[in-house]
KOLSE-929369 format. One line per field, with one value per residue (C-alpha): residue number from 1; residue in three letters; x, y, z. Coordinates in Angstrom, 1 decimal. Example, Ala and Ser with C-alpha at 12.3 -4.5 7.8 and 13.67 -1.06 7.14 Angstrom:
<rs>
n <- (1; 2)
res <- (ala; ser)
xx <- (12.3; 13.7)
yy <- (-4.5; -1.1)
zz <- (7.8; 7.1)
</rs>
This chain:
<rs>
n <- (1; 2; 3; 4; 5; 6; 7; 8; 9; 10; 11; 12; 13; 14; 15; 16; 17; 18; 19; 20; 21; 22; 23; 24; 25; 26; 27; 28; 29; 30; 31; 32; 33; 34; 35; 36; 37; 38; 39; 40; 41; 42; 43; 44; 45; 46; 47; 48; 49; 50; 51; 52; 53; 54; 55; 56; 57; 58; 59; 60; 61; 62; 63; 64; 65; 66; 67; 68; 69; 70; 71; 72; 73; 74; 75; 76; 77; 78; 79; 80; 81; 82; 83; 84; 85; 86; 87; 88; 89; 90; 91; 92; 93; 94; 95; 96; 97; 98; 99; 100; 101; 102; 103; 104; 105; 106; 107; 108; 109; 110; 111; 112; 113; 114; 115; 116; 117; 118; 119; 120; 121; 122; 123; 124; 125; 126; 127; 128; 129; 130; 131; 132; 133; 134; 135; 136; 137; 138; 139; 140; 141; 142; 143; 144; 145; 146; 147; 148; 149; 150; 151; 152; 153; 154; 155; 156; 157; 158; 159; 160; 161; 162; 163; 164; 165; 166; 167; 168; 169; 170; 171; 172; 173; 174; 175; 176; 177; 178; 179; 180; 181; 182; 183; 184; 185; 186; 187; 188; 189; 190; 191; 192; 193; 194; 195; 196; 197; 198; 199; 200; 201; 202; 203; 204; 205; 206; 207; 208; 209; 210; 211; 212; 213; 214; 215; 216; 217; 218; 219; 220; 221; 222; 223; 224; 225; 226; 227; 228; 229; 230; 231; 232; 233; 234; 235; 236; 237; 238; 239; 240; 241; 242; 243; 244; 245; 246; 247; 248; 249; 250; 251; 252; 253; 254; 255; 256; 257; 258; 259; 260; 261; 262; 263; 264; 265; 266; 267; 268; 269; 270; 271; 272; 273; 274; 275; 276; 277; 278; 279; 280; 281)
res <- (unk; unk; unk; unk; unk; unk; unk; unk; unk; unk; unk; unk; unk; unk; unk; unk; unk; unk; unk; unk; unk; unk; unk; unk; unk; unk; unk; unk; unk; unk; unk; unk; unk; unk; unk; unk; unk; unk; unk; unk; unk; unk; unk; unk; unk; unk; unk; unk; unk; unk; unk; unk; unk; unk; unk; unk; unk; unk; unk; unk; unk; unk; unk; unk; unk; unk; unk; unk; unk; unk; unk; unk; unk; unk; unk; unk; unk; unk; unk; unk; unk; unk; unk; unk; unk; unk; unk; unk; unk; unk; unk; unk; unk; unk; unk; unk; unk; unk; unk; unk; unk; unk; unk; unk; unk; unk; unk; unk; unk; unk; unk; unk; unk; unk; unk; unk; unk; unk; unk; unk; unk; unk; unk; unk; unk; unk; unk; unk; unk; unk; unk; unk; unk; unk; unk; unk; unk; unk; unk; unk; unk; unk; unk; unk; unk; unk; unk; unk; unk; unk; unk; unk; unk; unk; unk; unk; unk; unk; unk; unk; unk; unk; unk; unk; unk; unk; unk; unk; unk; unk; unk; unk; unk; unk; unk; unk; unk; unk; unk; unk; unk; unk; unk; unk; unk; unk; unk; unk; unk; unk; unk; unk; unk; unk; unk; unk; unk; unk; unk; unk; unk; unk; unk; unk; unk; unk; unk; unk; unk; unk; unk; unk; unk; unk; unk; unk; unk; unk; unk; unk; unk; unk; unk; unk; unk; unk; unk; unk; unk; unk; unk; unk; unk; unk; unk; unk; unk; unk; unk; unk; unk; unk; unk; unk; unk; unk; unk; unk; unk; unk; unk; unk; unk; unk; unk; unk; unk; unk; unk; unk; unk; unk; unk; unk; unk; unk; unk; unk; unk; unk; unk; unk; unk; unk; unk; unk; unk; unk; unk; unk; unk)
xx <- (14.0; 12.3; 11.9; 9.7; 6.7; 4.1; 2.2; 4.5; 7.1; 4.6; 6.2; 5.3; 7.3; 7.2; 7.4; 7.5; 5.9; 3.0; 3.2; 2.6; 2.3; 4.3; 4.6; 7.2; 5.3; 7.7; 10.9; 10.1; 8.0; 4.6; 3.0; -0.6; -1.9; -4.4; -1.6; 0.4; -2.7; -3.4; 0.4; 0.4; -3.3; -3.6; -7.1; -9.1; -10.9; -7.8; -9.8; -12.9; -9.9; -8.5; -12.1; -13.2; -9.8; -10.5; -13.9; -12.8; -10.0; -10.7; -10.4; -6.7; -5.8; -8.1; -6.1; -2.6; -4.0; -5.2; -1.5; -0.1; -2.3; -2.7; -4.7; -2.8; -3.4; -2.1; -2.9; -5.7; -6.6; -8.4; -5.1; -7.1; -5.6; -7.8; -7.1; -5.8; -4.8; -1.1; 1.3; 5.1; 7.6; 6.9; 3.2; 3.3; 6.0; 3.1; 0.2; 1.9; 2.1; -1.5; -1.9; -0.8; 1.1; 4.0; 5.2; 5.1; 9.0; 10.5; 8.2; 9.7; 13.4; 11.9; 10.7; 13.4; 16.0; 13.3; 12.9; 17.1; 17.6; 15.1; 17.3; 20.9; 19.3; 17.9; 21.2; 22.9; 20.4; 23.4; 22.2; 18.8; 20.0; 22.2; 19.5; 16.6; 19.7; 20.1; 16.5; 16.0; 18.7; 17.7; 14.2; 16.0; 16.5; 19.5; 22.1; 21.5; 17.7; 18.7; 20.9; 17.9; 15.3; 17.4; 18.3; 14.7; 13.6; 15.9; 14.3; 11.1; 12.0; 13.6; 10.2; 8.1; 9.9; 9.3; 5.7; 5.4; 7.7; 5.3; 1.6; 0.9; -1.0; -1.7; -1.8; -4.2; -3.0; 0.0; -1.5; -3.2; -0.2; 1.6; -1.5; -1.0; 3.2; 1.8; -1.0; 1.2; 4.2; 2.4; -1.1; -2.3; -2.9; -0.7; -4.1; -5.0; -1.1; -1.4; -4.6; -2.6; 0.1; -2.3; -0.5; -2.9; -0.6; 2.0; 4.6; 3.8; 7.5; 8.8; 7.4; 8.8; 10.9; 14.3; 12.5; 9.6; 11.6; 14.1; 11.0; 9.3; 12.3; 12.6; 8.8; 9.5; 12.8; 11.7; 8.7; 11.1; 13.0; 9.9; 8.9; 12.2; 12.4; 9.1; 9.2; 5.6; 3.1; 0.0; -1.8; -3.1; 0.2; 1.8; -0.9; 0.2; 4.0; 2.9; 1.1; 4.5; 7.0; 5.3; 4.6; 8.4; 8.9; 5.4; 7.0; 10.4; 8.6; 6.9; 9.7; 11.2; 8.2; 8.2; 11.7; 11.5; 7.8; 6.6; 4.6; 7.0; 4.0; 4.6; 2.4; 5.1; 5.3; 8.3; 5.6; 7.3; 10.5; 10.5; 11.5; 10.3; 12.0; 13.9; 12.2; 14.3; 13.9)
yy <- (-9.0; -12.5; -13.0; -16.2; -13.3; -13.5; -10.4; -8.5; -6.9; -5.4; -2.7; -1.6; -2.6; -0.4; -1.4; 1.0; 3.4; 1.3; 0.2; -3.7; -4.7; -7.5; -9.1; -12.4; -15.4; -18.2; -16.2; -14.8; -12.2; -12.9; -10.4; -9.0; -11.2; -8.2; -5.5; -7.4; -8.0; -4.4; -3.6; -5.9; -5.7; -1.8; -2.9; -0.7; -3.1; -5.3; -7.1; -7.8; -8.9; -11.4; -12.9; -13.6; -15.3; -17.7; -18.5; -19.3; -21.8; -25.2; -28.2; -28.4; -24.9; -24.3; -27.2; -25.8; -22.1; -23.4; -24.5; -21.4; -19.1; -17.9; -15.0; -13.0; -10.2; -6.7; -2.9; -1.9; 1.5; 2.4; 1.8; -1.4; -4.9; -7.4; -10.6; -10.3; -13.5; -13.5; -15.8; -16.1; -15.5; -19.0; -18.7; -14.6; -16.9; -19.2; -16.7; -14.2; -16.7; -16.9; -13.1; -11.9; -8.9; -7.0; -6.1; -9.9; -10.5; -7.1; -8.2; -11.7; -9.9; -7.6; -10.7; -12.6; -9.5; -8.6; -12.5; -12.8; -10.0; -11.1; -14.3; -12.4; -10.1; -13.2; -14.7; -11.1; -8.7; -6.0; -6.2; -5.1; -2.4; -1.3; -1.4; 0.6; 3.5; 3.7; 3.9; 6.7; 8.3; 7.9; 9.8; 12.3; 12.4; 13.7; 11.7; 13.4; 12.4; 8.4; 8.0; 9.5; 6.8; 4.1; 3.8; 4.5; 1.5; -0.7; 1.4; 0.4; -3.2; -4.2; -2.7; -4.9; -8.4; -7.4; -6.6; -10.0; -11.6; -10.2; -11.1; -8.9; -11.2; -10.0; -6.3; -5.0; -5.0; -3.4; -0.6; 0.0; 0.4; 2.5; 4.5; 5.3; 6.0; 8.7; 10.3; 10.8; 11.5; 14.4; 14.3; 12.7; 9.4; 7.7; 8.1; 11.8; 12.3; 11.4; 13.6; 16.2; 15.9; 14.9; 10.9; 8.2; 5.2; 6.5; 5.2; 8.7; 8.0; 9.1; 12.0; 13.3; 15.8; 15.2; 16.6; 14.6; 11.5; 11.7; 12.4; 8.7; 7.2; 8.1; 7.5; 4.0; 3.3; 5.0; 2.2; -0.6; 0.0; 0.0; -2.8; -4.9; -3.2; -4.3; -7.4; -6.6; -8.8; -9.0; -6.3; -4.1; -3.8; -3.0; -0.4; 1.1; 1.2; 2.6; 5.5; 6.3; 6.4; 8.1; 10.6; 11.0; 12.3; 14.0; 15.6; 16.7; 18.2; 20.4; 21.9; 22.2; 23.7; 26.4; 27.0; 27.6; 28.7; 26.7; 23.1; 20.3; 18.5; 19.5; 19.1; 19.0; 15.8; 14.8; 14.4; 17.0; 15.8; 12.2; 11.2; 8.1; 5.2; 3.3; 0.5; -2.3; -4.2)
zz <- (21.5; 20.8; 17.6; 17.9; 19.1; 16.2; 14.8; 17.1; 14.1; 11.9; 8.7; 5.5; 3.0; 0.1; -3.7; -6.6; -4.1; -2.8; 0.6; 1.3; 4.9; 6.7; 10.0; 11.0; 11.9; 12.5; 12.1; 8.8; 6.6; 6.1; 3.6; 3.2; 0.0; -0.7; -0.7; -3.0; -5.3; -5.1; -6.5; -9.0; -10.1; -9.7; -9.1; -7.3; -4.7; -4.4; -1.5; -4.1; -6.4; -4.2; -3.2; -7.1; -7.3; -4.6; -6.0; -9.5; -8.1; -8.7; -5.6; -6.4; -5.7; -3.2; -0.9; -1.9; -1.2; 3.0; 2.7; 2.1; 3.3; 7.1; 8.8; 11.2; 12.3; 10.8; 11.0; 9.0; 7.4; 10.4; 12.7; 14.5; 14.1; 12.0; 10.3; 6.9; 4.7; 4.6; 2.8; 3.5; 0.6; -1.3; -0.9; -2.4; -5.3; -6.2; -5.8; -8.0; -10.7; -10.9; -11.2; -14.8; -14.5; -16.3; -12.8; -12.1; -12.7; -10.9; -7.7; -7.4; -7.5; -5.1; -3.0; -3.4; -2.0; 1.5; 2.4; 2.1; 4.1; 7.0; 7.0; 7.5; 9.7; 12.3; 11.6; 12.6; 14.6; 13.8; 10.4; 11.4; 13.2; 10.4; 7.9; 10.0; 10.4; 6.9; 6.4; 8.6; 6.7; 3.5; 5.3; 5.7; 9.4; 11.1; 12.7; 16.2; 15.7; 14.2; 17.1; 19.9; 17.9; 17.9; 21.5; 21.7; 20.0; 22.2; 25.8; 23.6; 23.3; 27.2; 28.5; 26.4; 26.8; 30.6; 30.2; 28.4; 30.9; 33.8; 32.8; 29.8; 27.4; 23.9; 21.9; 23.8; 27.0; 25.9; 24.2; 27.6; 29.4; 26.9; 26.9; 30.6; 30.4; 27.3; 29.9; 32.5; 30.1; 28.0; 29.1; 26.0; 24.8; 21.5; 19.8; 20.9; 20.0; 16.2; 15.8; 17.1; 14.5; 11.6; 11.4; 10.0; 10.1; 10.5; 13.6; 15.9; 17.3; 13.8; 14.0; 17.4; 17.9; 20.2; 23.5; 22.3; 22.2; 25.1; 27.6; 25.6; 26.6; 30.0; 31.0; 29.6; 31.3; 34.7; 34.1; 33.5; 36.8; 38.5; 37.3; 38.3; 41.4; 42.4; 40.7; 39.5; 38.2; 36.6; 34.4; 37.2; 38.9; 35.3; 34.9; 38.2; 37.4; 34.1; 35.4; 37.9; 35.5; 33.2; 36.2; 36.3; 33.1; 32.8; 36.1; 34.1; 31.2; 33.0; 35.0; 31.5; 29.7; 32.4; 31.6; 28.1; 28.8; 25.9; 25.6; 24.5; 23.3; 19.2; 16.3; 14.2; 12.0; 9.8; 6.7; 4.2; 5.5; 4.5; 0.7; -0.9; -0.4; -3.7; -4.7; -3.8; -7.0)
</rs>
């Protein structure tokens, strides 16, 4: 996986049980500036918050803050991406300083700890790997189910370096084509999929269930090998190899829903399932 890719690892981290978005820009975190208002603030329009702060900053401040401060692009509550000002660690260090807070001193520790481990983890992708495990775990997940998602996530990751590496351009294009492995893979779009389960923004994948994921997996390797084998190129072409190997794992779930006479297609979620996370403060 490249690493250099910008508003392509989007998360939510989570502190003191509120969720504050984050996406690496530059090989490293760059954090919604609204979410972390919102957590220390507890304000209730933590955008309106953040807006009346800019205004009140003098000629100074507002020079450092177009410093600092960047818009990229990150999942909003309506699951579209939109721009959202976003600061790296230093910039949330300096912008925190201007927010008094008694939660002020526990969120720089908090900081401090998610921008090291970014750092070890480029330095070590093992690390990464090691740390999503554990936080499945600590979901509550089985070890069966970890070790299905995880080599899910890496089928997940060769196909989209080669949809990059073959003509797919930005977010939207690949949302289109994993929109066609999904219709030919269970006859539903990502979208239609988390309505069925009741997800908001939640990662759908999370929520599968083993036959769920192993038949993901397949329509996206089946589309990878199609794609080399071809050497394909260009959106339309990707679309087409999309639709295929989806087709050959929409093909195998229905041979195996006729065995067991029952849809694999589940709208089971994981929701009651998952614990909080610690804060990591």
């Amino acid at each position: 996986m490249n690493i250099e890719k910008v508003e392509k690892i989007i998360k939510i981290a989570i502190f003191q049980q509120k969720k504050i978005r984050k996406v690496i820009y530059n090989n490293e975190w760059w954090f919604s500036i609204i979410d972390v208002v919102g957590v220390l603030t507890d304000s209730v329009n933590s955008r309106d918050y953040w807006y009346k702060m800019k205004i009140r900053m003098n000629d100074d401040e507002k020079v450092e803050l177009s410093t600092i401060c960047l818009q990229l692009k990150l999942t909003a509550e309506d699951g579209k991406f939109r721009e959202t000002d976003c600061a790296n660690t230093e910039g949330i260090f300096r912008i925190v300083q201007s927010i008094p807070s008694s939660k002020a001193e526990p969120f720089k520790r908090w900081l401090a700890k998610v921008g090291y481990e970014r750092i070890k983890e480029i330095e070590d992708p093992e690390l990464a790997t090691k740390r999503t495990r554990m936080l499945y775990k600590l979901k509550g997940y089985s070890d069966s189910w970890i070790e299905k998602r995880m080599r899910g996530i890496a089928i997940r990751e060769e196909l989209t370096d080669e949809w990059k590496n073959r003509g797919a351009k930005n977010s939207h294009d690949y949302e289109i084509l994993t929109a066609e492995i999904s219709k030919a893979t269970f006859g539903i779009t990502p979208g239609e999929y988390k309505e069925l389960k009741k997800l908001d923004n939640e990662n759908l994948r999370d929520h599968m269930d083993d036959f769920e994921l192993i038949f993901s997996m397949l329509g996206e390797r089946s589309t990878t090998e199609i794609h080399r084998t071809e050497d394909s190129k260009g959106v339309p072409k990707l679309k087409n190899d999309a639709q295929r190997g989806g087709s050959v794992a929409g093909t195998a779930r229905g041979q195996l829903e006729k065995e067991l006479k029952r849809s694999i297609v589940s709208k089971k979620n994981y929701k009651d399932q998952n614990v909080s996370l610690p804060d990591e403060d």
